[in-house]
C-alpha positions as CSV (number, residue, x, y, z in Angstrom):
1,X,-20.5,57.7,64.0
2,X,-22.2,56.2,61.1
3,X,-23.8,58.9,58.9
4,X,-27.4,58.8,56.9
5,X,-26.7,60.6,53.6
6,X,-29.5,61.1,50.9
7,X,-28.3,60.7,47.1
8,X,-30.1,62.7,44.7
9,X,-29.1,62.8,41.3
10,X,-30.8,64.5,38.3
11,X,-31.0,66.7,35.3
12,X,-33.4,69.6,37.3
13,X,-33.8,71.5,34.7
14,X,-35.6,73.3,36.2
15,X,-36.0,72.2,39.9
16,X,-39.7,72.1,41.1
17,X,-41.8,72.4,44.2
18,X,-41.7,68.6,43.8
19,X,-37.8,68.2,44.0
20,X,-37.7,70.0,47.2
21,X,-40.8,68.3,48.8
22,X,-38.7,65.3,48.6
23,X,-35.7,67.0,49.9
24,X,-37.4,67.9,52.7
25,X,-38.9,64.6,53.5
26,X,-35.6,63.2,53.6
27,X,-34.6,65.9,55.8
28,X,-37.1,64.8,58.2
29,X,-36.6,60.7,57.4
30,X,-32.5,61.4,58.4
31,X,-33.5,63.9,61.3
32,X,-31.2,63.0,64.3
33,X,-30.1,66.1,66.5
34,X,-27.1,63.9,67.5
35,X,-26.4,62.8,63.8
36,X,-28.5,64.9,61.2
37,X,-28.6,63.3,57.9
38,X,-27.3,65.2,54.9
39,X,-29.2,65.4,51.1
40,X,-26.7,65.3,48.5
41,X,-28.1,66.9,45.7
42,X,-26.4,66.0,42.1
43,X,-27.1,68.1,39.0
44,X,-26.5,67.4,35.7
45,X,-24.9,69.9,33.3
46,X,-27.0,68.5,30.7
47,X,-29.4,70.8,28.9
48,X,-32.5,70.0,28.1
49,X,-35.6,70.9,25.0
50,X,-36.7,73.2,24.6
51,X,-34.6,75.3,27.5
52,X,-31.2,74.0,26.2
53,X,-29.5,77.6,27.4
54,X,-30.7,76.6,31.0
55,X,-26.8,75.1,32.1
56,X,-26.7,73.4,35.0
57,X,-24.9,76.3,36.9
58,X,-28.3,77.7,36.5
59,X,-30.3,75.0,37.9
60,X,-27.9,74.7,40.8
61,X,-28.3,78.8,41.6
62,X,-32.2,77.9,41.8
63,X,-31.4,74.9,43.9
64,X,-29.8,77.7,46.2
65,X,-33.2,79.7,46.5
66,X,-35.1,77.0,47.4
67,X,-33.1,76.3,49.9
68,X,-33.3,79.7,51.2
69,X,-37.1,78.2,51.8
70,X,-36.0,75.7,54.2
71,X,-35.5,76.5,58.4
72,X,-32.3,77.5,59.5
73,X,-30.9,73.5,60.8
74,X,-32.0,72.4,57.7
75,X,-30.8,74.6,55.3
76,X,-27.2,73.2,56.8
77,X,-27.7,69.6,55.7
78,X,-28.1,70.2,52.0
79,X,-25.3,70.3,49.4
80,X,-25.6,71.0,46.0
81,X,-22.8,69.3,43.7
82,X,-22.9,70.3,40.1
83,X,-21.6,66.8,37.7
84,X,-18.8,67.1,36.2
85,X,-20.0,63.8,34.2
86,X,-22.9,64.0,31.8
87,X,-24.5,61.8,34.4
88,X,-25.0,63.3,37.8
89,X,-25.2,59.5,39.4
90,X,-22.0,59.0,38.1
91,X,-21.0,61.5,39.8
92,X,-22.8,60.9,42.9
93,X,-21.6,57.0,42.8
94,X,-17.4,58.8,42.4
95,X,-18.4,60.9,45.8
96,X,-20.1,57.7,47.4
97,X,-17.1,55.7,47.1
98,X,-15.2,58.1,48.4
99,X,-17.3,58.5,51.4
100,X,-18.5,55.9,52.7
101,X,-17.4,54.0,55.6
102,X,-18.8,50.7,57.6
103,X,-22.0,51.6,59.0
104,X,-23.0,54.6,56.8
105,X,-26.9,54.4,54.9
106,X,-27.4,55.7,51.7
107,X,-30.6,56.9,50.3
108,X,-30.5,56.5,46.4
109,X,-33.6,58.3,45.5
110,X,-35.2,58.4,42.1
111,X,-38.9,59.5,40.9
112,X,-41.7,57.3,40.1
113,X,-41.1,57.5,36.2
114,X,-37.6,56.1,36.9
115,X,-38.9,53.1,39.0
116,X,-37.4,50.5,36.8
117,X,-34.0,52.6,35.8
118,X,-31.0,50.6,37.4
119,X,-28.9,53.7,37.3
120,X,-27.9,52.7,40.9
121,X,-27.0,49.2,39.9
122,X,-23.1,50.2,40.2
123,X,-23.7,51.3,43.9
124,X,-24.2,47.4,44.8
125,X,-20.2,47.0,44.5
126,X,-19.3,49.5,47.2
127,X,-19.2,46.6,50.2
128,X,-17.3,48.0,53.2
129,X,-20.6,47.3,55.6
130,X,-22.4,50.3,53.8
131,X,-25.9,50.2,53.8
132,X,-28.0,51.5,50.6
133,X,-31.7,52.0,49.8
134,X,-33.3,52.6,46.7
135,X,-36.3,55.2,47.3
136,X,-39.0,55.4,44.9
137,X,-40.5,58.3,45.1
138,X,-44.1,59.1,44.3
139,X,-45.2,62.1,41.8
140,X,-45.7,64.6,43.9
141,X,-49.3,66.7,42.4
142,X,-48.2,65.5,38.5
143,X,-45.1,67.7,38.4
144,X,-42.6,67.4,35.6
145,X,-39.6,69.5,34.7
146,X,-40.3,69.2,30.8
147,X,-44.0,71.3,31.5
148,X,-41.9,73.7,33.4
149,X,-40.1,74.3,30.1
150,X,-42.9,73.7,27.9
151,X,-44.8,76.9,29.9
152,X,-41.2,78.9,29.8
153,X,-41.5,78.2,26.3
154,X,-45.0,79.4,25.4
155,X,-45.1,82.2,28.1
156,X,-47.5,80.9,30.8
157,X,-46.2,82.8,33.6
158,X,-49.1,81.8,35.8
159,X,-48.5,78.1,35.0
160,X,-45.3,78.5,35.7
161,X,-45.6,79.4,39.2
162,X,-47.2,76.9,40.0
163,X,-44.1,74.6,40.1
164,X,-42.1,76.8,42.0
165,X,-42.1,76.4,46.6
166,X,-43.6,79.1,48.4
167,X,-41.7,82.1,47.8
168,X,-42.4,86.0,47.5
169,X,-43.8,87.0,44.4
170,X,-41.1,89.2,43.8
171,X,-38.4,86.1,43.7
172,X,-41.2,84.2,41.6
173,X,-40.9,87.1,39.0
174,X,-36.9,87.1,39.0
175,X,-36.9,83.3,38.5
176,X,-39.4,84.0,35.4
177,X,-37.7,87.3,34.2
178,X,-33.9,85.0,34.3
179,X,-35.0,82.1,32.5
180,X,-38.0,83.2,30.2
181,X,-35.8,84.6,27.7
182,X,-33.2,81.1,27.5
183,X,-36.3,79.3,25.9
């Protein structure tokens, strides 16, 4: 049975609210109780200013609380795949290649400040009567990774929190205890 598989590929350091409000719209988009789509999630071991201790094992171990957010069938039909590449979407274009058979849909997502980035570009040569779409995704309420850091950086607990999903206060305070000291 043809499959409906999300790609998305990115630094996340550090994953926000934002990232998994789109996970979870493509949840929903590939919801089929027959066939439930599956969100690939692809993170780059890349570090990034001014958090460069933040690996990406670390990113993908806050990928795995967030989750922990999501209901039960859902939290099934997300995996996270740390890149072996400095570029997760060449990582994620390896594991396409792999995958896909005739039929299968592909979801390449990438943000709104990456509209015109033609990292997918090499995805077009996978034939094999596989379908892709390129998702442009919208900001989601003017998040950015980099002002995650930026607030790490300079302290700003409280502005911190607001990037991070709904979560207790207590996991809010471990996230900021474990990473507040790697800027």
């Amino acid at each position: 049975m043809p499959k409906k598989i999300t790609i998305y590929a990115g630094s996340f350091k550090l994953p926000h609210k934002g990232h998994l409000y789109l996970v979870k719209k493509m949840l929903k988009m590939t919801d089929n109780p027959e066939n439930p789509g599956v969100v690939y999630i692809f993170i780059s071991k890349k570090e990034r200013e001014p958090c460069d201790k933040i690996t990406g094992e670390i990113s993908k171990e806050i990928w795995k609380e967030y989750i922990e957010t999501l209901i039960e069938k859902d939290k099934k039909r997300v995996k996270l795949i740390l890149s072996k590449l400095v570029s997760p979407t060449q990582t994620a274009y390896g594991f396409v290649k792999r995958i896909a058979k005739k039929g299968d849909e592909f979801y390449l997502v990438k943000s709104s400040k990456n509209a015109n980035n033609k990292r997918f570009e090499s995805f077009k040569t996978i034939k094999n009567g596989v379908k892709f779409h390129e998702l442009v995704i919208p900001e989601y309420q003017n998040l950015h990774s980099t002002n995650m850091r930026k607030f790490l950086n300079e302290g700003k607990k409280k502005d911190f929190y607001k990037f991070l999903p709904k979560m207790s206060n207590i996991k809010k305070n471990k996230l900021w205890l474990q990473l507040k000291d790697l800027c």
